[in-house]
C-alpha positions, -999 to 999 in steps of 0.1 A, spaced: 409 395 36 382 421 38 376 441 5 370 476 3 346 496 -22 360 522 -44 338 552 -22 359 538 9 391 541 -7 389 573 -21 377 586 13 410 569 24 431 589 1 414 620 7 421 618 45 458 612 33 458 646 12 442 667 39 473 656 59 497 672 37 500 633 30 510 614 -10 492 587 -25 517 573 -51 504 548 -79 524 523 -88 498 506 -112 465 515 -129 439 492 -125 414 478 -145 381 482 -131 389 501 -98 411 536 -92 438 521 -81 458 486 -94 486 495 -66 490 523 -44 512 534 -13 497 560 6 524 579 29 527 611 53 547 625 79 529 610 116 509 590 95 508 553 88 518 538 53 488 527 34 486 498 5 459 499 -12 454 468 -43 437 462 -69 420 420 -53 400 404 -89 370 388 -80 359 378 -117 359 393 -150 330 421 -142 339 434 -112 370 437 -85 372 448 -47 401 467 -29 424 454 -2 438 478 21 470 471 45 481 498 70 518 495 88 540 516 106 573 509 87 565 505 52 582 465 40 612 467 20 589 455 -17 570 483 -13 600 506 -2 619 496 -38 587 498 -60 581 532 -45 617 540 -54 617 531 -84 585 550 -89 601 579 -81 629 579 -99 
């Protein structure tokens, strides 16, 4: 799994919000922005970004990128929403 900094990811996000895109947090995190986030637009791809703990002073960020967001994500984002 490669690990993200924080600077990459909120580059990510930015790009998403030019787009006309939403970043959507589903969890704070501890040490980093994010603790879950789904990243969405219209022509673009859906973006996960998580909180990964590495130990108890610091964390990294995993980032996943598909075309058709997975069903888990799809309810959590629901129920975000809601």
């Amino acid at each position: 799994m490669k690990l993200y900094t924080n600077d990459a990811v909120d580059k990510m996000t930015a790009k998403y919000l030019e787009r006309d895109g939403e970043v959507t947090i589903i969890e704070e995190g501890c040490l980093a922005c994010y603790g879950l986030a789904i990243c969405s637009g219209e022509g673009l791809k859906f973006c996960i970004i998580k909180e990964v703990y590495l130990n108890e002073w610091s964390s990294g960020n995993s980032i996943k990128l598909f075309n058709k967001l997975p069903k888990k994500y799809q309810t959590l984002l629901d129920n975000c929403l809601q």
